[in-house]
Each structure stands twice: as structure tokens, then as C-alpha cells.
C-alpha atoms as one frame of an Amber mdcrd trajectory, in Angstrom:
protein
  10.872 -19.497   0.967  11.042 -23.167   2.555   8.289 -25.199   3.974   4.652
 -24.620   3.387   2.674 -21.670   2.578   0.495 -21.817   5.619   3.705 -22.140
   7.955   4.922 -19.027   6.153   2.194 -17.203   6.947   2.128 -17.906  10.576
   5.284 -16.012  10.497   3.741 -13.046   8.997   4.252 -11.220  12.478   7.856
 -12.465  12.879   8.485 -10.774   9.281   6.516  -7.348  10.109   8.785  -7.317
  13.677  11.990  -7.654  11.793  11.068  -5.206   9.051  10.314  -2.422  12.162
  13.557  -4.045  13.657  15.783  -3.220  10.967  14.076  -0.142   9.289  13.061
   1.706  12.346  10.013   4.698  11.341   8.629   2.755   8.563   5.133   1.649
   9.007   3.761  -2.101   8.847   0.719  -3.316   9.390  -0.741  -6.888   9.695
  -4.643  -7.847   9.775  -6.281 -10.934  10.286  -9.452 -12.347  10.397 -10.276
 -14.433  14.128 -12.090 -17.926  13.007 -13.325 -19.361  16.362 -10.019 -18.645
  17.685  -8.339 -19.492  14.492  -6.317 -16.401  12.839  -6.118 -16.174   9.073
  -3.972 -13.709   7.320  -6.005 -11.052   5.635  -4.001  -8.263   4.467   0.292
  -6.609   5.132   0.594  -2.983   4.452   4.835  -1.928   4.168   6.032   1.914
   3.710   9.579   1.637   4.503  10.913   4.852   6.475  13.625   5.406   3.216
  10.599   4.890   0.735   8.931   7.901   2.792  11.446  10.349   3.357  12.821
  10.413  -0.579   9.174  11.182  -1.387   9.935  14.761  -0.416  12.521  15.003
  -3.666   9.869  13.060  -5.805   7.466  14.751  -8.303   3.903  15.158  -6.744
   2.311  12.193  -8.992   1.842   8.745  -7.263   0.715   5.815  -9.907  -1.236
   3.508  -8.331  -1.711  -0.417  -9.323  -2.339  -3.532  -8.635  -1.779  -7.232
  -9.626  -2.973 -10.616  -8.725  -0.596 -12.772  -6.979  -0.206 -16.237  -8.704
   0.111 -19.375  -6.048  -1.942 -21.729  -3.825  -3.635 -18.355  -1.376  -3.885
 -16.376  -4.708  -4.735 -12.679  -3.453  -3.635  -8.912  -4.794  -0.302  -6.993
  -4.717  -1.465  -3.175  -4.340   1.396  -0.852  -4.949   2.407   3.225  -5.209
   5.412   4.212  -6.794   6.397   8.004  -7.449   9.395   9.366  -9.712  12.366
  11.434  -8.678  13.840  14.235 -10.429  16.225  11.966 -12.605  13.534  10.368
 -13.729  13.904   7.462 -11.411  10.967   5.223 -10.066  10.523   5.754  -6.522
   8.448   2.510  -4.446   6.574   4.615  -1.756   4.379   1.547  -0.071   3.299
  -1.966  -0.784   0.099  -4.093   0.383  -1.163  -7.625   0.360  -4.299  -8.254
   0.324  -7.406 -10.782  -0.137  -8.808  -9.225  -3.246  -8.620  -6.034  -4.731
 -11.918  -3.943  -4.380 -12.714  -0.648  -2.793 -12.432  -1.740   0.224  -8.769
  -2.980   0.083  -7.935   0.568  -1.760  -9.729   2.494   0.451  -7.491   0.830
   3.434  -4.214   0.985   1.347  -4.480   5.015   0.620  -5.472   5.533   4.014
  -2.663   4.500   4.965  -0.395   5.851   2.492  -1.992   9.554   2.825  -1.246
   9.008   6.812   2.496   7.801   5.853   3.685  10.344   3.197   2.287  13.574
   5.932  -1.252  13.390   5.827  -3.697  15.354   3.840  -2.214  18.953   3.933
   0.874  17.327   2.446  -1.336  15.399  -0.044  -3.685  18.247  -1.409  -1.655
  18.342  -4.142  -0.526  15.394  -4.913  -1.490  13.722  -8.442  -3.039  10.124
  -8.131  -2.925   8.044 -11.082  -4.313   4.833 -12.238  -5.499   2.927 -14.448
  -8.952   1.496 -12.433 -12.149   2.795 -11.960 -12.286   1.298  -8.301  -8.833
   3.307  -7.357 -10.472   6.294  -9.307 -13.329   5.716  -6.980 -11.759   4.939
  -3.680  -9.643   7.916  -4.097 -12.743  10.492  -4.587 -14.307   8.936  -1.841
 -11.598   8.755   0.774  -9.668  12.338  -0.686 -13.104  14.521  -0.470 -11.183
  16.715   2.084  -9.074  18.252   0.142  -9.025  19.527  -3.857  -6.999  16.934
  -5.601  -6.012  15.970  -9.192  -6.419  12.541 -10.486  -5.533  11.599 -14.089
  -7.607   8.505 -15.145  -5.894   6.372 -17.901  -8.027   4.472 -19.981
């Protein structure tokens, strides 16, 4: 990365073009906040198309997690990952965002649900994490549909 943060991400919809540019069907999504006119980066969501399509050969388990992100904006790295039959780990989607609370978890498996087929596809799909606030986010936004969620302690 060269030159400032902030100039960096002022670019943020430059990089989300040429991710759609060279990975045509994935999904990317970019949010900001308007300040008087001013836009500030909020949160980036990334499911590649690839990452989607080899979910389909992946065991039904997603694990869920998140860590901070260490540098002058700070903020959260939100991630899924599945695993294929040789045992393999699997990214399926990514997010950035401000802080993780329900309300950034509840955006990120929105979107992932949406990306990997919906909820029919989901129904039986095994979420697991290690945070009450995923745990949460998950019975509150997955109440459609019977689901399994292992919570690791």
C-alpha cells in the first residue's frame, strides 16, 4: 500500500470496481457514512464468485469469526470460511467493518445467506462460532428457517 491511509480509502470504490471487473458474479459492497457532504468509509463486504460456487462441494458448517484490525482507522475483519471434502479450508466471504457488534453481523450474514442461495439453501447449514453476539445475530436474523448452531465456549 503507498501513500496515506485516508487516500487509500478514497479508493475504496476504485478497488470494489476492479474486484467486479476481474471476478465477474461475485458480490461487493461498499457503505459509507455522508458527513455534511463528506463520505467516510464505514464498512466492504467481498464474496468472490469462485468462493461461492465451491461452497456447493463444501461440508454444510460455516465458522464464523472475527478480529480487530491493528493500524491508525483500527476497525474489525469479519470472516466465514467452510471446509471441503479433503479437508481443505474454504474462504466463502470477507467484511470490513467499524466495530464488531450485532449490527455489523447481522449485515455480514445477510449478506452471506443472500450470496451462498438464500435461505432454502441455508436451512441446513451449520453456523459456528465462538461469540455470543454471532450466536445472537444468527438466531435473530435465521428465525425463518430451523437451523443448527454449535456454540464453542
Amino acid at each position: 500500500m503507498e501513500g496515506s491511509f485516508r487516500e487509500q480509502y478514497k479508493i475504496v470504490y476504485d478497488y470494489a470496481q476492479e474486484l467486479l471487473r476481474s471476478n465477474p458474479g461475485s458480490t461487493v459492497k461498499v457503505s459509507v457514512d455522508d458527513n455534511d457532504g463528506q463520505k467516510t468509509f464505514k464498512r466492504l463486504y467481498v464474496c468472490l464468485k469462485a468462493c461461492k460456487d465451491s461452497f456447493v462441494s463444501c461440508r454444510p458448517i460455516i465458522g464464523l469469526d472475527g478480529c480487530f484490525l491493528k493500524g491508525k482507522y483500527g476497525g474489525e475483519l469479519l470472516s466465514a470460511m467452510a471446509r471441503d471434502g479433503n479437508d481443505q479450508m474454504v474462504p466463502l466471504a470477507y467484511c470490513v467493518v467499524e466495530v464488531e457488534n450485532k449490527e455489523t453481523w447481522s449485515w455480514f450474514l445477510e449478506l452471506l445467506v443472500d450470496d451462498l442461495g438464500g435461505v432454502e439453501v441455508c436451512k441446513g447449514i451449520t453456523f459456528m462460532s465462538d461469540q455470543q453476539k454471532v450466536s445472537i445475530c444468527i438466531t435473530i436474523y435465521i428465525t425463518v428457517f430451523i437451523y443448527n448452531l454449535c456454540n464453542i465456549s
